[in-house]
VEXKOLLUM-529983 format. One record per atom (N, C-alpha, C): residue number from 1; residue in one letter; atom name; x, y, z. Coordinates in steps of 0.2 Angstrom, whole numbers. Atoms other than C-alpha are relative to their C-alpha. Layout:
! VEXKOLLUM-529983
pos | code | site | east | north | up
NUM | A | CA | X | Y | Z
...
! end
This chain:
! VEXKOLLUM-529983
pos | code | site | east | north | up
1 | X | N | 7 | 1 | -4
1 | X | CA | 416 | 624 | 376
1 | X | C | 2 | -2 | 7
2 | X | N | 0 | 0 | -6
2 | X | CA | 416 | 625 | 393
2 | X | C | -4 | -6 | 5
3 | X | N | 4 | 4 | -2
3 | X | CA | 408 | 610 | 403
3 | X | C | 2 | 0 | 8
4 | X | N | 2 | -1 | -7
4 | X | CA | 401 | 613 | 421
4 | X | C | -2 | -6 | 4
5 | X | N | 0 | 5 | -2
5 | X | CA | 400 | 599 | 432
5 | X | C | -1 | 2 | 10
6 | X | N | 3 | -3 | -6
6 | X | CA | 391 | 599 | 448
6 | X | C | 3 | -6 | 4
7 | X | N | -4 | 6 | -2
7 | X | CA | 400 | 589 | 462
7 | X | C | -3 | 2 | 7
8 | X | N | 2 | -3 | -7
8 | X | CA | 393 | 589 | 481
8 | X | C | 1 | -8 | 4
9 | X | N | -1 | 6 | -4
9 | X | CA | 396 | 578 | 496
9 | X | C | -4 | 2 | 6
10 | X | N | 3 | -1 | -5
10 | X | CA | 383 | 577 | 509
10 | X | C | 2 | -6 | 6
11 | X | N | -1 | 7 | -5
11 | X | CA | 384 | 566 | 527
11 | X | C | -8 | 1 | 2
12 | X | N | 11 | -2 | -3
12 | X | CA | 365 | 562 | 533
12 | X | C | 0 | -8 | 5
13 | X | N | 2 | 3 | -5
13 | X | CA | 359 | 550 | 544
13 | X | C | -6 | -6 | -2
14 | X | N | 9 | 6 | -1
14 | X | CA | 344 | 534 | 544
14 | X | C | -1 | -2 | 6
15 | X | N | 3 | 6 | -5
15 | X | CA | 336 | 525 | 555
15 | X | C | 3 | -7 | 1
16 | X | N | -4 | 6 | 0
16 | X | CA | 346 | 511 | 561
16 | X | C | -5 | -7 | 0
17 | X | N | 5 | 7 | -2
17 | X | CA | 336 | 495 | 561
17 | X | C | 1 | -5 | 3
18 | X | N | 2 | 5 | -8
18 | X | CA | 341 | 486 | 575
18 | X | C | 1 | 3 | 6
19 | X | N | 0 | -3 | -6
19 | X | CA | 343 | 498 | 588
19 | X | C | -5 | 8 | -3
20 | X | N | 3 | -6 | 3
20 | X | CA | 329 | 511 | 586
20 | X | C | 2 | 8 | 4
21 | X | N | -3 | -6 | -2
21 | X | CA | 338 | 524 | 597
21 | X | C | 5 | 3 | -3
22 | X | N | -5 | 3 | 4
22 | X | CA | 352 | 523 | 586
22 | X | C | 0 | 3 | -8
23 | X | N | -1 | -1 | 10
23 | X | CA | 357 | 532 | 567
23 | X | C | 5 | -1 | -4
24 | X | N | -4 | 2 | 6
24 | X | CA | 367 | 525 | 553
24 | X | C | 3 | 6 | -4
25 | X | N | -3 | -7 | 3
25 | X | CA | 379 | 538 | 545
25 | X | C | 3 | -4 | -6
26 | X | N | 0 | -1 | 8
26 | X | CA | 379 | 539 | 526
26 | X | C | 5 | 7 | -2
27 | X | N | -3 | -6 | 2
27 | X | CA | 389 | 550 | 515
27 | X | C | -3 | -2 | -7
28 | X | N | 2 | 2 | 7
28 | X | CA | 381 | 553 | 497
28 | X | C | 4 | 6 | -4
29 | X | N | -2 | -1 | 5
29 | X | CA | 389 | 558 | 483
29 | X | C | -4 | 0 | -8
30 | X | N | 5 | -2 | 5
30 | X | CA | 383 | 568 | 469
30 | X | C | 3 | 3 | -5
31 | X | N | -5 | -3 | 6
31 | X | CA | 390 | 574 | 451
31 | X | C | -8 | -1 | -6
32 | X | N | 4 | -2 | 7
32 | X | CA | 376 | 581 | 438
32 | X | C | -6 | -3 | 3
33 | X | N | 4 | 1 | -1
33 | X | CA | 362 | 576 | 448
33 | X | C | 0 | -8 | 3
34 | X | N | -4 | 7 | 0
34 | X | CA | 369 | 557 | 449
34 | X | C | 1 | -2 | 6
35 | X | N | 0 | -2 | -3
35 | X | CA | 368 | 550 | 464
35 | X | C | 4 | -9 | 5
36 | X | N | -1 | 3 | -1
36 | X | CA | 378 | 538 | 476
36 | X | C | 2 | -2 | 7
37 | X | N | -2 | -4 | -7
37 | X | CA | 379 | 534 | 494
37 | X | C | 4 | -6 | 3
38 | X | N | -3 | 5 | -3
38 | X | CA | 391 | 524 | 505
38 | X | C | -1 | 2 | 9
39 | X | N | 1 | -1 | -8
39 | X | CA | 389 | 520 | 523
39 | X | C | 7 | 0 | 3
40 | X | N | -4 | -2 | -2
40 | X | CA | 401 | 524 | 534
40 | X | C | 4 | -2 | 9
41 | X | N | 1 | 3 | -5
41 | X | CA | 399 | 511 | 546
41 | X | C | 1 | 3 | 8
42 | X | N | 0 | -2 | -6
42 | X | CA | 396 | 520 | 561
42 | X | C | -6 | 2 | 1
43 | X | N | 6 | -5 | -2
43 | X | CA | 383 | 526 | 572
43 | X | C | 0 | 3 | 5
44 | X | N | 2 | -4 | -6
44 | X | CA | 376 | 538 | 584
44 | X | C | -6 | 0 | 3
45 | X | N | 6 | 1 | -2
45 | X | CA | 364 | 540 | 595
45 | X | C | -6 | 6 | -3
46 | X | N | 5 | -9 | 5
46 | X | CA | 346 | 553 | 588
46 | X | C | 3 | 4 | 4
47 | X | N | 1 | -8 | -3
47 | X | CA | 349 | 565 | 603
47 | X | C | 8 | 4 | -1
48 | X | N | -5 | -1 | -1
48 | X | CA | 366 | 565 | 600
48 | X | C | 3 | 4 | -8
49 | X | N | -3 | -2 | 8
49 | X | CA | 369 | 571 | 579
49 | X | C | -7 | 6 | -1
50 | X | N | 2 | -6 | 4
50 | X | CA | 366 | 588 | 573
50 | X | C | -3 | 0 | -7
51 | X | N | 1 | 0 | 10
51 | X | CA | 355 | 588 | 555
51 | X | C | 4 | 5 | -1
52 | X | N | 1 | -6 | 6
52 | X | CA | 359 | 606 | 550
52 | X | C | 7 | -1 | 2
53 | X | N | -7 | 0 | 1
53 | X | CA | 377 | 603 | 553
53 | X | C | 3 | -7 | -3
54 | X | N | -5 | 6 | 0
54 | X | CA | 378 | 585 | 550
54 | X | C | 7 | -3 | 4
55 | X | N | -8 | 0 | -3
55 | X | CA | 392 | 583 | 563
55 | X | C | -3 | -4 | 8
56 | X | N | 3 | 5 | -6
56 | X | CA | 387 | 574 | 580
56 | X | C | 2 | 7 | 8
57 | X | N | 2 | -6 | -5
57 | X | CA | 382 | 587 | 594
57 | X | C | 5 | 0 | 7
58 | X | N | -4 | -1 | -5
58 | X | CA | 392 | 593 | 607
58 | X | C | 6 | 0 | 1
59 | X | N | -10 | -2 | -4
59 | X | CA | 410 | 594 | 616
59 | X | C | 1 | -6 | 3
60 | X | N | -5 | 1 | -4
60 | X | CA | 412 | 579 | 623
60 | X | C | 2 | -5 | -4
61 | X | N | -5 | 3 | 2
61 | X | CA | 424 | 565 | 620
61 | X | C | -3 | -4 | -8
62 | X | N | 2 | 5 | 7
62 | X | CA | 414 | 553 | 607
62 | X | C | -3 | 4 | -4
63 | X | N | 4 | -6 | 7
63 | X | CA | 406 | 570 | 599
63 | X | C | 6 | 0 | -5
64 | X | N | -6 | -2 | 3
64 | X | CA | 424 | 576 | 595
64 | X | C | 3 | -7 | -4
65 | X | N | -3 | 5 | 2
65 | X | CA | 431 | 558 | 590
65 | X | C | -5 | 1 | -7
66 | X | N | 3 | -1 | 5
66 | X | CA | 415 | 557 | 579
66 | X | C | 0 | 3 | -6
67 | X | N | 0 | -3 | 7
67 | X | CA | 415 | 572 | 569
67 | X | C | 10 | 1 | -2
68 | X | N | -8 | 0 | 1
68 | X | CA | 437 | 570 | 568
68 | X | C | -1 | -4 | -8
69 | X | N | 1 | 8 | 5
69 | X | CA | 432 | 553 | 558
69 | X | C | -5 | 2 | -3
70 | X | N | 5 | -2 | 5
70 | X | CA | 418 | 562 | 549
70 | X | C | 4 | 6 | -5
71 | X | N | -5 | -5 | 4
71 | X | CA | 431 | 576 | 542
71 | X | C | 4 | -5 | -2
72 | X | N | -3 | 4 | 5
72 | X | CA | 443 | 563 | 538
72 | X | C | -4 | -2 | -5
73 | X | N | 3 | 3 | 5
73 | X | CA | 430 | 553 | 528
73 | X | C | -2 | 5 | -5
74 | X | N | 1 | -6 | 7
74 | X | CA | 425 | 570 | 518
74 | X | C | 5 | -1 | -3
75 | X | N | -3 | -1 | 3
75 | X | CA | 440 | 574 | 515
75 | X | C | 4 | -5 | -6
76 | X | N | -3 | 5 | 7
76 | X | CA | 446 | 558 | 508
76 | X | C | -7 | -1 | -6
77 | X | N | 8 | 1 | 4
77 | X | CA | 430 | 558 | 497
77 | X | C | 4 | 7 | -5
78 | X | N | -2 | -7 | 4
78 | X | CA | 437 | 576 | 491
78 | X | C | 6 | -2 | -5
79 | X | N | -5 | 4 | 2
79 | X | CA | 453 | 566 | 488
79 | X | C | -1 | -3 | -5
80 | X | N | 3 | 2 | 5
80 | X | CA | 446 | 555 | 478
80 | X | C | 1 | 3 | -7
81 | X | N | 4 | -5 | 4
81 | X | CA | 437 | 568 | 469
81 | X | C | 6 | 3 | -7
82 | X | N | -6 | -5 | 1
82 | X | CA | 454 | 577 | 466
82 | X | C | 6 | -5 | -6
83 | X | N | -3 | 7 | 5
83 | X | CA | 462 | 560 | 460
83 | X | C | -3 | -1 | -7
84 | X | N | 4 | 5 | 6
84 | X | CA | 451 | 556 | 447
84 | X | C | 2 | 7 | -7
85 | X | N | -2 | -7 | 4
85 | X | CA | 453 | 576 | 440
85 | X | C | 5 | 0 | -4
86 | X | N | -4 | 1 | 3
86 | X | CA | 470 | 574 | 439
86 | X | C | 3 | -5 | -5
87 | X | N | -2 | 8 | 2
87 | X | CA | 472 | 556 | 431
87 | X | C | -4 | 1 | -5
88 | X | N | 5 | -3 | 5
88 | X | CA | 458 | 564 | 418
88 | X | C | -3 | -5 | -1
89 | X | N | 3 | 6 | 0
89 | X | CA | 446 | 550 | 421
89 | X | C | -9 | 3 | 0
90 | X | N | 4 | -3 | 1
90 | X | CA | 430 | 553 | 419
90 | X | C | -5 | 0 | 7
91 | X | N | 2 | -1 | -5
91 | X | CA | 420 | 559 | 434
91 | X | C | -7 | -1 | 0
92 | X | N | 5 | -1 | 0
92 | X | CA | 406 | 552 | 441
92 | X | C | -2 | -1 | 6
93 | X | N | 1 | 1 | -5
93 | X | CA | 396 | 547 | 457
93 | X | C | 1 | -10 | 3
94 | X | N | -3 | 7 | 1
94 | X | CA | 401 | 529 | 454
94 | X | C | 9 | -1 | 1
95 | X | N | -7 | -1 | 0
95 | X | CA | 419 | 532 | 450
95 | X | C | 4 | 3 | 4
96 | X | N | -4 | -3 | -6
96 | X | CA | 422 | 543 | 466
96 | X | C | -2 | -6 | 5
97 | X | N | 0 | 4 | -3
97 | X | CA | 413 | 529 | 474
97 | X | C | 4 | -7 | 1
98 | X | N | -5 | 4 | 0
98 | X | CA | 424 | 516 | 470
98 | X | C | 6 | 2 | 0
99 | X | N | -7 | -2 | -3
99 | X | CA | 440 | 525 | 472
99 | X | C | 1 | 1 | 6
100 | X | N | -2 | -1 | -5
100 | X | CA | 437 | 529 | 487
100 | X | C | -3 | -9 | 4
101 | X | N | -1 | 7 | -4
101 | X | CA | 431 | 509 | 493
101 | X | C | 8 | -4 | -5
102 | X | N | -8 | 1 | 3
102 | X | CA | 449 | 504 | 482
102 | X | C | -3 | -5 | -5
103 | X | N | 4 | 7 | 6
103 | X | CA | 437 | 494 | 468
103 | X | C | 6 | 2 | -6
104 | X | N | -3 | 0 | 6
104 | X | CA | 445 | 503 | 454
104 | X | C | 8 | 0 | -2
105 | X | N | -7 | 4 | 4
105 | X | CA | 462 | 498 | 453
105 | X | C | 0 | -6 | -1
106 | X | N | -2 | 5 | 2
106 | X | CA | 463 | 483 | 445
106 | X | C | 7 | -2 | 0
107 | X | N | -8 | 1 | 0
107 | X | CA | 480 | 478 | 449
107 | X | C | 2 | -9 | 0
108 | X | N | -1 | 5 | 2
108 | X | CA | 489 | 462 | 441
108 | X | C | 7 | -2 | 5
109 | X | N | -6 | 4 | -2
109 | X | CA | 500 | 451 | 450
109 | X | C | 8 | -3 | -6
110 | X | N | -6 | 1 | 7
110 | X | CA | 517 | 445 | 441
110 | X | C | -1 | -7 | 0
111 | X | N | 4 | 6 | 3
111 | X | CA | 509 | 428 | 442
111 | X | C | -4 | 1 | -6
112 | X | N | 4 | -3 | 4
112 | X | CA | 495 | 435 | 431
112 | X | C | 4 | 2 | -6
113 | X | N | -4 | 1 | 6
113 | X | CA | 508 | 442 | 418
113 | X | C | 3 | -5 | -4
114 | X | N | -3 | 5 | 2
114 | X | CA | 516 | 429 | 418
114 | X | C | -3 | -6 | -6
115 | X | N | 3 | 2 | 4
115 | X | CA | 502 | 418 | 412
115 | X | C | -2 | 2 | -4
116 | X | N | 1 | -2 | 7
116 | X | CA | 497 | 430 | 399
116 | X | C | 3 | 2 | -6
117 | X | N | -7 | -1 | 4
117 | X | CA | 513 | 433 | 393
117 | X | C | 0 | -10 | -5
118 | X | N | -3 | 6 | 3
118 | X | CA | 514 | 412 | 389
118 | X | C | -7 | -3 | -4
119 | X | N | 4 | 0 | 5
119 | X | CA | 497 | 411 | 382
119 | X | C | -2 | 2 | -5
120 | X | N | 0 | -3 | 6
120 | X | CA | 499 | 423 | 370
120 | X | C | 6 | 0 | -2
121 | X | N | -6 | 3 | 2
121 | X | CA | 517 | 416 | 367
121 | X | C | 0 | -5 | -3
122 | X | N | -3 | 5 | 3
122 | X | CA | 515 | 402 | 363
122 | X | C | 0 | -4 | -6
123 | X | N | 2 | 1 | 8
123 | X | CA | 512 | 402 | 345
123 | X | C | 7 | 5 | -2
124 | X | N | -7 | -6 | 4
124 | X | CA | 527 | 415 | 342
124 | X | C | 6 | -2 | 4
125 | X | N | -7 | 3 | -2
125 | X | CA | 541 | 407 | 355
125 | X | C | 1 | -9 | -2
126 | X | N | -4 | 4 | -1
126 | X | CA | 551 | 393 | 352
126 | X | C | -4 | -6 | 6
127 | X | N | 2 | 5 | -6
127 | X | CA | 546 | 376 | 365
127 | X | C | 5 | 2 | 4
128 | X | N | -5 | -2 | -7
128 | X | CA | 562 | 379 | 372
128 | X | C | 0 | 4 | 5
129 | X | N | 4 | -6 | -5
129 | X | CA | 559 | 397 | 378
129 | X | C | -3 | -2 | 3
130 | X | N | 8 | 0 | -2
130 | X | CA | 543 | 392 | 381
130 | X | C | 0 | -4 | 9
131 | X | N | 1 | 4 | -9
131 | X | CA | 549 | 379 | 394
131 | X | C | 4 | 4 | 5
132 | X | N | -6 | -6 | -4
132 | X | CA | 562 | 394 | 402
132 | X | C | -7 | 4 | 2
133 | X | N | 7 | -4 | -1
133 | X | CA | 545 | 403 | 403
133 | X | C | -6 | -3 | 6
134 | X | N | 6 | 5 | -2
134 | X | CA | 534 | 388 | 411
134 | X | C | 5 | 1 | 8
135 | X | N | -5 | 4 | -5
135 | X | CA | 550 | 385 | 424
135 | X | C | 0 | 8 | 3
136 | X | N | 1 | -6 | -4
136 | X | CA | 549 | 404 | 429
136 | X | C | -5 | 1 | 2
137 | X | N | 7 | 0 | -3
137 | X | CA | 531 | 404 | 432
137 | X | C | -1 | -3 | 7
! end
């Protein structure tokens, strides 16, 4: 059985709310309908962003800088996307969003080992080890 999974990444735009000339760039991400959006801390001016292209209008210096850093930000978004495929994780609109802000690796220190290694030890090693264990930590 075949499962279809629908994946889209749009860039849009709000209202900025302390400059009202001024719009906030979002990216939403979307998988099965599912929906979630991360800002992208940047803004532009209204007269300045394209809607129908989502890109930031014109040729000159800050348009082009603009939409550079708005193609990076897709692509790494696609990245993401591409990551999670092959690591066969399960895809959603949460799980690209956290891979791509760096939430979902949980990564332990060798402190952290360490500790869990002698708390669950310490009923199966020896005191002696235990204290070669303690004195390495």
């Amino acid at each position: 059985m075949q499962t279809n999974k629908t994946f889209s990444i749009v860039l849009f735009t709000r209202k900025s709310r302390s400059i009202v000339s001024k719009l906030s760039i979002y990216a939403r991400i979307t998988v099965n309908g599912k929906r979630s959006e991360i800002s992208l801390k940047r803004t532009v001016l209204t007269k300045s962003w394209d809607a129908s292209k989502s890109r930031g209008r014109g040729s000159s210096y800050s348009s082009r800088v603009l939409n550079s850093y708005l193609n990076q930000e897709y692509n790494r978004l696609l990245d993401c996307h591409k990551q999670l495929l092959e690591e066969d994780k399960v895809i959603s609109s949460k799980t690209i969003k956290s891979r791509y802000l760096g939430d979902d690796n949980t990564r332990k220190t060798l402190n952290d080992l360490l500790y869990y290694h002698n708390t669950n030890m310490v009923s199966v090693l020896k005191q002696g080890t235990m204290k070669n264990y303690y004195t390495t930590e």
